[in-house]
PASEBA-1860 file (N, C-alpha, C; in nm, 3 decimals):
! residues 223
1> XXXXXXXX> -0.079/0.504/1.380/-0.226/0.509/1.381/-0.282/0.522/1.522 ~ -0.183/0.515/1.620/-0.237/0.539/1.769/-0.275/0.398/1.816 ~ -0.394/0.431/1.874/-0.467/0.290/1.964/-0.566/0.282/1.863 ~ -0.569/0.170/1.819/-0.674/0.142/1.718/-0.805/-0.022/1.757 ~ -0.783/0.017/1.940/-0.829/-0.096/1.993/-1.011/-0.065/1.961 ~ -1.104/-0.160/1.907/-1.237/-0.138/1.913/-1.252/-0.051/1.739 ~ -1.182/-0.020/1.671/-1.216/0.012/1.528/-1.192/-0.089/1.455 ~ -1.336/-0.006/1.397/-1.343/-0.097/1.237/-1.197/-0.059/1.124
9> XXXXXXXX> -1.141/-0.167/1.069/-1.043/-0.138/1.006/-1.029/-0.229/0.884 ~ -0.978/-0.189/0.755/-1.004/-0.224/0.627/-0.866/-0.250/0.526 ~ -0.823/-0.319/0.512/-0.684/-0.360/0.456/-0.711/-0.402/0.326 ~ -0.672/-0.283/0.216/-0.685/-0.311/0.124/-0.565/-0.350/0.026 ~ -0.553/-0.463/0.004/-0.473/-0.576/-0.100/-0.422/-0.619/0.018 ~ -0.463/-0.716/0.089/-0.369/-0.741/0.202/-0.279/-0.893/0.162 ~ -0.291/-0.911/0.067/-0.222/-1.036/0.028/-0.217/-1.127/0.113 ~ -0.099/-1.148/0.167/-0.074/-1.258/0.276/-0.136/-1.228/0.456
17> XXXXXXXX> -0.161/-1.122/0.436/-0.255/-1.108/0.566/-0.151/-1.025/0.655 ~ -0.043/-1.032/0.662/0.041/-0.982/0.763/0.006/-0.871/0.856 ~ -0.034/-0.763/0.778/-0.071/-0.604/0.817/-0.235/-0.652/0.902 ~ -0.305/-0.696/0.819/-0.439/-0.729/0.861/-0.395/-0.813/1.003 ~ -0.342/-0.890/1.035/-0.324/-0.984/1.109/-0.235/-0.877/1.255 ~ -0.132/-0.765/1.223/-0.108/-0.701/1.304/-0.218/-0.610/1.357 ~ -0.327/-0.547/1.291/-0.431/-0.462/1.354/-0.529/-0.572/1.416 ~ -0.542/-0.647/1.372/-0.647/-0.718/1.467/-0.534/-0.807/1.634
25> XXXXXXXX> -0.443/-0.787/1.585/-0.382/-0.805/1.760/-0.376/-0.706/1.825 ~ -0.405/-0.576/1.726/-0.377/-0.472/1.853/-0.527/-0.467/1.856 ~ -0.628/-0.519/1.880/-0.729/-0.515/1.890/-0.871/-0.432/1.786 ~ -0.788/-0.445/1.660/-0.918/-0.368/1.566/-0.970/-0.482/1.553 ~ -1.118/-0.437/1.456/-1.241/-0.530/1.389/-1.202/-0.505/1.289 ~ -1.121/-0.640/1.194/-1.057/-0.639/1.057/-1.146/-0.669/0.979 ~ -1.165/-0.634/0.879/-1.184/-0.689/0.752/-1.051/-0.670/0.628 ~ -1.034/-0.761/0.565/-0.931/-0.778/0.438/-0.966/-0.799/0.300
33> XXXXXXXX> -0.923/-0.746/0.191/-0.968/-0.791/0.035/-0.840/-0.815/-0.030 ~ -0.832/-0.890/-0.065/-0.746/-0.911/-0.184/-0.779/-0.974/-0.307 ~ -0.762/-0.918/-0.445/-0.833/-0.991/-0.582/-0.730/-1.157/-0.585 ~ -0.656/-1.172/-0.549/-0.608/-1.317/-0.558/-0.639/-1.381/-0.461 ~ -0.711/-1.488/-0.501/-0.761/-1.637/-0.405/-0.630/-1.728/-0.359 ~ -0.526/-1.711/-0.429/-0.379/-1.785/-0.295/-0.351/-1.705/-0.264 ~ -0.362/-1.586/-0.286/-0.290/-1.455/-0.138/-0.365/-1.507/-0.045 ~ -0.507/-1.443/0.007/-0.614/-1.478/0.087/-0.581/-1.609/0.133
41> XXXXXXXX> -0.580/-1.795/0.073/-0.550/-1.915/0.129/-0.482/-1.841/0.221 ~ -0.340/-1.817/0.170/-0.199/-1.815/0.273/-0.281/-1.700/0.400 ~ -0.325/-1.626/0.380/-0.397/-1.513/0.436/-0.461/-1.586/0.555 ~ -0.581/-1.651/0.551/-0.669/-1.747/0.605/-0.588/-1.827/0.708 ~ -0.503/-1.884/0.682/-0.394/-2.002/0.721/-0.323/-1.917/0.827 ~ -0.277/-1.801/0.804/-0.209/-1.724/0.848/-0.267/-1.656/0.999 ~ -0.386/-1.643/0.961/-0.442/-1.553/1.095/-0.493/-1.659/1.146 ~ -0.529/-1.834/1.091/-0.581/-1.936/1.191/-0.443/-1.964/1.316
49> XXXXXXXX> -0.344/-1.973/1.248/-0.227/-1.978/1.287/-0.199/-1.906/1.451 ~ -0.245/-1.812/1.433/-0.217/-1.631/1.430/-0.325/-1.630/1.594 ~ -0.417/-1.727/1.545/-0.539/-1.726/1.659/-0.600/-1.585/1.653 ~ -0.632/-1.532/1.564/-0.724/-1.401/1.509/-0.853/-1.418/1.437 ~ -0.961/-1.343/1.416/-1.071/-1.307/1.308/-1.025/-1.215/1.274 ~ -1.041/-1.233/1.147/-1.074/-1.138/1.016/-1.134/-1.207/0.956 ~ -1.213/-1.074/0.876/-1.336/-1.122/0.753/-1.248/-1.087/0.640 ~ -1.240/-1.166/0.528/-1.186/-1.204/0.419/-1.257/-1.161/0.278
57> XXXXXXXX> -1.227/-1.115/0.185/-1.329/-1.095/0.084/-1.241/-1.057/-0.045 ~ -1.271/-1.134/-0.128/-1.161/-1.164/-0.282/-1.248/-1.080/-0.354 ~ -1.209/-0.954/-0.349/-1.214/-0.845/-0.483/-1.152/-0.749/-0.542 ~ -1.162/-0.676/-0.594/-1.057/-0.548/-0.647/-1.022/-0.486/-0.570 ~ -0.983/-0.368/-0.516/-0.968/-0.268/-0.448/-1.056/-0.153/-0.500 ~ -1.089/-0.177/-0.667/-1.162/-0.039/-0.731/-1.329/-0.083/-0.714 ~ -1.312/-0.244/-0.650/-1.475/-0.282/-0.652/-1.516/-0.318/-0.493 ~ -1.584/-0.251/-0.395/-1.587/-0.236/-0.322/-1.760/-0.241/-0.272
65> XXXXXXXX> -1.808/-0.234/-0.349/-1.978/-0.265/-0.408/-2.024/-0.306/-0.315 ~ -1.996/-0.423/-0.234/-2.035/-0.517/-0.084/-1.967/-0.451/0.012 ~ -1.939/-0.342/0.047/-1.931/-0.306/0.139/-2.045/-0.150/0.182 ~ -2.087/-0.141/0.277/-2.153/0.014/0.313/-2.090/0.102/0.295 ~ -2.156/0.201/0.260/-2.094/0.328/0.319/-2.052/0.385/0.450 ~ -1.944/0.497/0.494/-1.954/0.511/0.617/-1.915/0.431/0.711 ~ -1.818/0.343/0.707/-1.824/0.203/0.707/-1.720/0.173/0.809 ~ -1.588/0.225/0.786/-1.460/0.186/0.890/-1.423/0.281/0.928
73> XXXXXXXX> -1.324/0.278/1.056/-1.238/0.409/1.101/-1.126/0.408/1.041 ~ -1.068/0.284/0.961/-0.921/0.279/0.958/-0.923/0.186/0.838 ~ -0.870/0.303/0.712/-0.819/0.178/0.536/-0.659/0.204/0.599 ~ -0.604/0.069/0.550/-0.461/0.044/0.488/-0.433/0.016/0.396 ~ -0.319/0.050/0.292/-0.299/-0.050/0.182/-0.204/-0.016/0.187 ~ -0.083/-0.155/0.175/0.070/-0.150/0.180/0.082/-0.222/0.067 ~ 0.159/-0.128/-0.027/0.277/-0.146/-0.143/0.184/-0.260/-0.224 ~ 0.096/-0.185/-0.228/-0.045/-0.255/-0.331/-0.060/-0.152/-0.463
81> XXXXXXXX> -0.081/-0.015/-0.404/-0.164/0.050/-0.523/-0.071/0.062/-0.680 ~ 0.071/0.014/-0.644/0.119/0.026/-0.730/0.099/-0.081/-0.859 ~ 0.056/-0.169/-0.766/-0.021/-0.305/-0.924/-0.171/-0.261/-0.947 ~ -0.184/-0.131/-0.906/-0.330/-0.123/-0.939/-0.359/-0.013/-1.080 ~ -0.436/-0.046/-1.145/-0.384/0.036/-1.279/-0.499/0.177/-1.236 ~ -0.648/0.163/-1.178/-0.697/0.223/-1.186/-0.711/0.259/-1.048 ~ -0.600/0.393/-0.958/-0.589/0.425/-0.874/-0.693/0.542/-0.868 ~ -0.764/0.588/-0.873/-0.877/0.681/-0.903/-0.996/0.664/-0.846
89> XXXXXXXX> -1.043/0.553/-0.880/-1.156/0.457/-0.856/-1.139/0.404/-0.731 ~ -0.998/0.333/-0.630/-0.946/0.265/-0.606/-0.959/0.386/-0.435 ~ -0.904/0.493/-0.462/-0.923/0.586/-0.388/-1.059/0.628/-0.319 ~ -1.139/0.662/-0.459/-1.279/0.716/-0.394/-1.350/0.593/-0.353 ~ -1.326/0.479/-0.379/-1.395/0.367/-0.309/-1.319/0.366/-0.159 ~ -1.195/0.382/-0.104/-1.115/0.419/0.039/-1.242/0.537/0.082 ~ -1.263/0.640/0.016/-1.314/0.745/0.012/-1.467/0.729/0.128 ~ -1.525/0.614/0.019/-1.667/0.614/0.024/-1.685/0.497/0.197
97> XXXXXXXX> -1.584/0.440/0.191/-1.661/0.307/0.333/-1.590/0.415/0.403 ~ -1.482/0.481/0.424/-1.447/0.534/0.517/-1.534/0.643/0.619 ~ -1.574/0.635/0.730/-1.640/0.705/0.782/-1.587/0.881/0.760 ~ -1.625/0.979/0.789/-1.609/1.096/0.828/-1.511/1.108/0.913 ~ -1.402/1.186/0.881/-1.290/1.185/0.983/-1.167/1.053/0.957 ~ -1.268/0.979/0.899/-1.180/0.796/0.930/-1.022/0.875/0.853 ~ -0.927/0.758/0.888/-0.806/0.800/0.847/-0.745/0.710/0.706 ~ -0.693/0.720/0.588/-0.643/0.647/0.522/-0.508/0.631/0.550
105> XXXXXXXX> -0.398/0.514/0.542/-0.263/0.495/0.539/-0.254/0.452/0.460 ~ -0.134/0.475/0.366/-0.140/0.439/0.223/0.029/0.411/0.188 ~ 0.091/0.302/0.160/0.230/0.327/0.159/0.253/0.252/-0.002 ~ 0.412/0.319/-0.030/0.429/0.208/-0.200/0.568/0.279/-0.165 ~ 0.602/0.170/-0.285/0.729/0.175/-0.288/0.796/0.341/-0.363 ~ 0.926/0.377/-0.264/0.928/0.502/-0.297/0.972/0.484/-0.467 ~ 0.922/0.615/-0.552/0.961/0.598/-0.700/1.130/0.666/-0.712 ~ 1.191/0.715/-0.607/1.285/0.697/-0.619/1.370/0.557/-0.659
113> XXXXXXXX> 1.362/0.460/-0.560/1.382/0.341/-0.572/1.401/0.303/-0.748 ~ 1.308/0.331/-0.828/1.294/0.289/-0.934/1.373/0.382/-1.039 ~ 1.391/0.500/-0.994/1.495/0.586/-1.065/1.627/0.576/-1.053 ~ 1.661/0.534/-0.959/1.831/0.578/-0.941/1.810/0.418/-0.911 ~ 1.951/0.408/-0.966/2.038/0.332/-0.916/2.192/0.310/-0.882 ~ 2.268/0.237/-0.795/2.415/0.284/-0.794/2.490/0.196/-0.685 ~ 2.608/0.197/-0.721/2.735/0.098/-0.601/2.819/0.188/-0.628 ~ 2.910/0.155/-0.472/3.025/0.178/-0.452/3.041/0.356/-0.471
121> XXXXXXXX> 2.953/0.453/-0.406/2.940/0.565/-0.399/2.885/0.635/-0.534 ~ 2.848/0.584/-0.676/2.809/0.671/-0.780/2.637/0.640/-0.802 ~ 2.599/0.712/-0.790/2.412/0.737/-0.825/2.437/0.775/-1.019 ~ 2.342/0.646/-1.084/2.310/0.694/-1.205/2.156/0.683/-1.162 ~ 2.079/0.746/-1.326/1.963/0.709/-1.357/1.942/0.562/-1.452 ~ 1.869/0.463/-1.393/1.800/0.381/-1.465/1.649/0.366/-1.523 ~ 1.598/0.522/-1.516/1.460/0.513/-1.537/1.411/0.650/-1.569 ~ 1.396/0.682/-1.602/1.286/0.820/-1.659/1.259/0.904/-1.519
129> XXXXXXXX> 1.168/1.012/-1.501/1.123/1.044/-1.369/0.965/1.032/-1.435 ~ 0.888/1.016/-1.323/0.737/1.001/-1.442/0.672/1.118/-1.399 ~ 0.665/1.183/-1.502/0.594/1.317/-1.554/0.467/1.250/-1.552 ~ 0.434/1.141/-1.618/0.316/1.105/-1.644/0.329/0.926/-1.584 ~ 0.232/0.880/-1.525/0.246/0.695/-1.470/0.288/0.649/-1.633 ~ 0.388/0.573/-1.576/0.437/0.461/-1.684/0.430/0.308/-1.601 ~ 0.428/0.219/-1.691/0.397/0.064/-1.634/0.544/-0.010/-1.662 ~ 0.633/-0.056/-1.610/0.719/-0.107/-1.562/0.681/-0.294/-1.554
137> XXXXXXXX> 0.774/-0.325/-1.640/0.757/-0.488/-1.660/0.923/-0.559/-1.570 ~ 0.899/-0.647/-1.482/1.034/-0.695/-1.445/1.030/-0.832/-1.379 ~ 1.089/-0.862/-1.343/1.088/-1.009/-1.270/1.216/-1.017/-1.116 ~ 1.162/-1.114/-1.017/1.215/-1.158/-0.953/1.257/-1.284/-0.919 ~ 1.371/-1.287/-0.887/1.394/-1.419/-0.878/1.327/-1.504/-0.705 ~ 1.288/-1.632/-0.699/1.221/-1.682/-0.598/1.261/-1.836/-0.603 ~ 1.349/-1.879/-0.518/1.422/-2.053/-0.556/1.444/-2.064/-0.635 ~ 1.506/-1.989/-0.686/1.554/-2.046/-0.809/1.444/-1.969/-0.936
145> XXXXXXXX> 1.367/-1.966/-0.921/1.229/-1.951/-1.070/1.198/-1.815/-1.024 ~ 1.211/-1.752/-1.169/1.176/-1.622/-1.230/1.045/-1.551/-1.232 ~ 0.970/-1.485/-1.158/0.826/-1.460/-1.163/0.832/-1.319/-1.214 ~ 0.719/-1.307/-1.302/0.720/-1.134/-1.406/0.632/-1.064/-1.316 ~ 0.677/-0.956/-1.343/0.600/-0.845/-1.220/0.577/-0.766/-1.329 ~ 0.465/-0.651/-1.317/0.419/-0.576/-1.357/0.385/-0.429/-1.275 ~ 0.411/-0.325/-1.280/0.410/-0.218/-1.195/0.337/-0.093/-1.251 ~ 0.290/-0.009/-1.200/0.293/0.202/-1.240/0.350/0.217/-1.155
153> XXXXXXXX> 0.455/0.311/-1.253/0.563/0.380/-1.156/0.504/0.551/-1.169 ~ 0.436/0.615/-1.031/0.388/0.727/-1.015/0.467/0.787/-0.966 ~ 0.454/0.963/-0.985/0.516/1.036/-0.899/0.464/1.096/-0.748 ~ 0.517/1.144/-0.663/0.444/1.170/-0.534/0.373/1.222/-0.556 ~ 0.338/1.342/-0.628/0.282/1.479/-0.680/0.107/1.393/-0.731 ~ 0.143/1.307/-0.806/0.041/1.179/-0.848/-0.055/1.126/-0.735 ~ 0.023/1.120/-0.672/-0.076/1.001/-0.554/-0.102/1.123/-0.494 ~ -0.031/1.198/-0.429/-0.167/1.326/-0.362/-0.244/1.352/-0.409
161> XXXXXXXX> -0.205/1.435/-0.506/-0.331/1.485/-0.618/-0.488/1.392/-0.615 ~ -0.402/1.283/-0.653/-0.535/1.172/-0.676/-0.627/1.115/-0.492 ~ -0.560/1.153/-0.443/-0.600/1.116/-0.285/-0.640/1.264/-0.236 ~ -0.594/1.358/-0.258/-0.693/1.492/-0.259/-0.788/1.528/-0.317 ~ -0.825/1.477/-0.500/-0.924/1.491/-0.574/-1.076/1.357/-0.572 ~ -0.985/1.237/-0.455/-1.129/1.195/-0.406/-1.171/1.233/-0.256 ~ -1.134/1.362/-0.246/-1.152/1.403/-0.092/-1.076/1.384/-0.005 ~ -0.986/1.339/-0.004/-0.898/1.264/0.149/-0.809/1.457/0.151
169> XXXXXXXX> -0.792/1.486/0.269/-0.663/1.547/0.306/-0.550/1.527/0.354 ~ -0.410/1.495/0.300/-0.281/1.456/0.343/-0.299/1.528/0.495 ~ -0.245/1.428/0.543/-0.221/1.484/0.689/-0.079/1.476/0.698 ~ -0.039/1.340/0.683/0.176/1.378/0.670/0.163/1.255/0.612 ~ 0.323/1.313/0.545/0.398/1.194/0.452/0.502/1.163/0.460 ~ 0.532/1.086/0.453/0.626/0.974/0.556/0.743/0.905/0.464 ~ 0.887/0.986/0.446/0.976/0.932/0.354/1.066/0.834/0.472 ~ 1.070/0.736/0.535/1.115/0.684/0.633/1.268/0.618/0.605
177> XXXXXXXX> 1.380/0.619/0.671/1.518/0.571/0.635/1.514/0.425/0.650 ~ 1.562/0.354/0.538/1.571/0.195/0.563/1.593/0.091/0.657 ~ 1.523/0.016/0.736/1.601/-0.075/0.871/1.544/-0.197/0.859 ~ 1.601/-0.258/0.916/1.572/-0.378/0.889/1.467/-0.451/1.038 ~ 1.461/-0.319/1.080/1.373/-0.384/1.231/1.189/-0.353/1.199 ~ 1.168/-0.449/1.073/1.028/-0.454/1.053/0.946/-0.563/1.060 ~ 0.872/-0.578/1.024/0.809/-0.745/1.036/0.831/-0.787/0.931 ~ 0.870/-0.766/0.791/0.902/-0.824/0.680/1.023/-0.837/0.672
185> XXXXXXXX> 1.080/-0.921/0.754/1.287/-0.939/0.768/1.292/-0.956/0.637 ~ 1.239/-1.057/0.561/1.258/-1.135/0.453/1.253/-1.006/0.317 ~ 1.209/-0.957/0.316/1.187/-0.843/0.222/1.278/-0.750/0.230 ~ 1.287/-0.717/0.367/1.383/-0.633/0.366/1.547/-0.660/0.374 ~ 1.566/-0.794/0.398/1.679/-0.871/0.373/1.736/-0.874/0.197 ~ 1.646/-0.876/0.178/1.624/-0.906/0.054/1.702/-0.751/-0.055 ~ 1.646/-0.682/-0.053/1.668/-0.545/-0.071/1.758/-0.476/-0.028 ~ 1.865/-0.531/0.095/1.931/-0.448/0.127/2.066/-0.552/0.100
193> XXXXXXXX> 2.065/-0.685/0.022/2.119/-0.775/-0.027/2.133/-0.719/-0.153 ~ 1.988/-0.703/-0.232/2.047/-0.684/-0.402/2.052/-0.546/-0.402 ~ 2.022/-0.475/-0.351/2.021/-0.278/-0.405/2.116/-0.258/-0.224 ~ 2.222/-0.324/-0.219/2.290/-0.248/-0.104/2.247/-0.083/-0.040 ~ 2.359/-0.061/-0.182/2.409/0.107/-0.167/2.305/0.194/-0.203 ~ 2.192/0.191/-0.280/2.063/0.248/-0.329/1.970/0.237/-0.205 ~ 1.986/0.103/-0.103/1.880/0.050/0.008/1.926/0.131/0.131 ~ 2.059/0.152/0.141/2.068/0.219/0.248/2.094/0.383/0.249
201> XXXXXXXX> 2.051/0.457/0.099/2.075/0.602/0.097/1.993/0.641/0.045 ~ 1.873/0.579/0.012/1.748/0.619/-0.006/1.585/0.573/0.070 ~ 1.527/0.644/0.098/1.411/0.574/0.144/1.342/0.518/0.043 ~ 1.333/0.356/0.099/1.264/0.244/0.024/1.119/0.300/-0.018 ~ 1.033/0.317/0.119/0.903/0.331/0.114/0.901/0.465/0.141 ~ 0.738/0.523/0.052/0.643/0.646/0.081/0.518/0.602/0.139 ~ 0.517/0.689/0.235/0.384/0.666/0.330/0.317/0.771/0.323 ~ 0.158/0.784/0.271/0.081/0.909/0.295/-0.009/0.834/0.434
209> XXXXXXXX> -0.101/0.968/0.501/-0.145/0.920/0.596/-0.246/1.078/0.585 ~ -0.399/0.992/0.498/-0.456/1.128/0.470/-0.583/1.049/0.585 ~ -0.688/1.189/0.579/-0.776/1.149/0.650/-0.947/1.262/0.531 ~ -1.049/1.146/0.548/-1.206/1.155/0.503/-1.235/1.332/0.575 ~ -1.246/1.389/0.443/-1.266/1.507/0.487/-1.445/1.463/0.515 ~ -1.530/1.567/0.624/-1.632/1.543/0.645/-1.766/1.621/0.531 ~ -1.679/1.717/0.462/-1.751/1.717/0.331/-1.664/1.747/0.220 ~ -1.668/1.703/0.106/-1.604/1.777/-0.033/-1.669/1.752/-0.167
217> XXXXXXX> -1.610/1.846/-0.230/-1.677/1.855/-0.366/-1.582/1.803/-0.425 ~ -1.603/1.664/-0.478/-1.465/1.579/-0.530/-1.518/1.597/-0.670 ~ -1.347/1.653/-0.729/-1.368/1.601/-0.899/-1.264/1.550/-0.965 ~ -1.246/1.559/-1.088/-1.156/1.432/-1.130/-1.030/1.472/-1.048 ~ -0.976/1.383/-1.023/-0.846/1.312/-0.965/-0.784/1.347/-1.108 ~ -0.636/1.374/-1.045/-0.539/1.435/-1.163/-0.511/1.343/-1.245 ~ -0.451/1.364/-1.356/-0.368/1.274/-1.444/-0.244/1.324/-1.509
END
């Protein structure tokens, strides 16, 4: 994202604050939303910690209503939109605070990840390819106790489309090789523990990195 010292910047689902908490050290004016009130606590706690401001605000990502138009130089949302059912909405609201020019970064988990799986050199399929978003039910384990996750598993072709049909233009997309030199050790420890051979021959994450065209005639976003 460059020098992002003196911009307004907008982190959308920021859960635990992490991402939000790295742009405001490199000197942006954060604001954060997340619809869960203990993401945000830990969030809060996190950047007091942290010795940072950010402004905090518990809502959707598709409800964005309290904020202006025209609004930031810089949305993020990391490995959020995929619990979001109504990515459409979710977009043209990125769309609408984003100033003219402003840039979106947008990352999720690659849907490869969710297709293949494999050890010891053989790649099968464990999943469909999605022609069309399908919702994906699963669980992780956390100390011991089982928590249910819920997902849409999209195709790339999907999220452009839908990030081109609320105006944004892809600028580049970002299939990045797995390492473990990120700020989420724990995650990525994690992943390269249970999906070894899948973690290290496929890219985990997709990154788009579109930017607020300064005019368009937006219409429906694909399906």
């Amino acid at each position: 994202m460059g020098d992002v010292s003196g911009l307004r910047a907008i982190d959308l689902g920021c859960g635990a604050g992490q991402n939000a908490i790295a742009l405001a050290k490199s000197g942006a004016v954060v604001t954060a939303v997340d619809f869960s009130s203990n993401q945000l606590a830990e969030a809060k706690s996190l950047a007091q910690d942290e010795n940072v401001k950010i402004e905090f605000f518990n809502s959707d990502v598709t409800d964005l209503s309290f904020l202006a138009d025209d609004t930031f130089d810089i949305a993020i949302s990391a490995c959020t939109m995929a619990f979001v059912n109504d990515i459409k909405t979710a977009f043209l609201e990125a769309y609408r605070i984003l100033k003219p020019g402003g840039m979106f970064a947008l990352s999720v988990m690659h849907p490869m990840q969710y297709i293949l799986d494999g050890e010891k050199g053989n790649m099968h399929f464990c999943s469909s390819f999605p022609f069309n978003p399908r919702l994906l039910k699963w669980s992780w384990e956390f100390d011991g106790i089982s928590v249910k996750f819920q997902n849409h598993l999209r195709s790339i072709a999907y999220y452009h489309n839908t990030l081109t049909n609320a105006g944004f233009e892809v600028k580049k997309l970002l299939e990045p090789k797995p390492t473990l030199k990120t700020p989420h050790l724990g995650f990525s420890r994690e992943i390269m523990r249970e999906y070894p051979y899948i973690a290290r021959n496929l890219p985990v994450t997709l990154i788009f990195v579109a930017v607020k065209q300064s005019f368009h005639n937006r219409g429906k976003a694909h399906g």
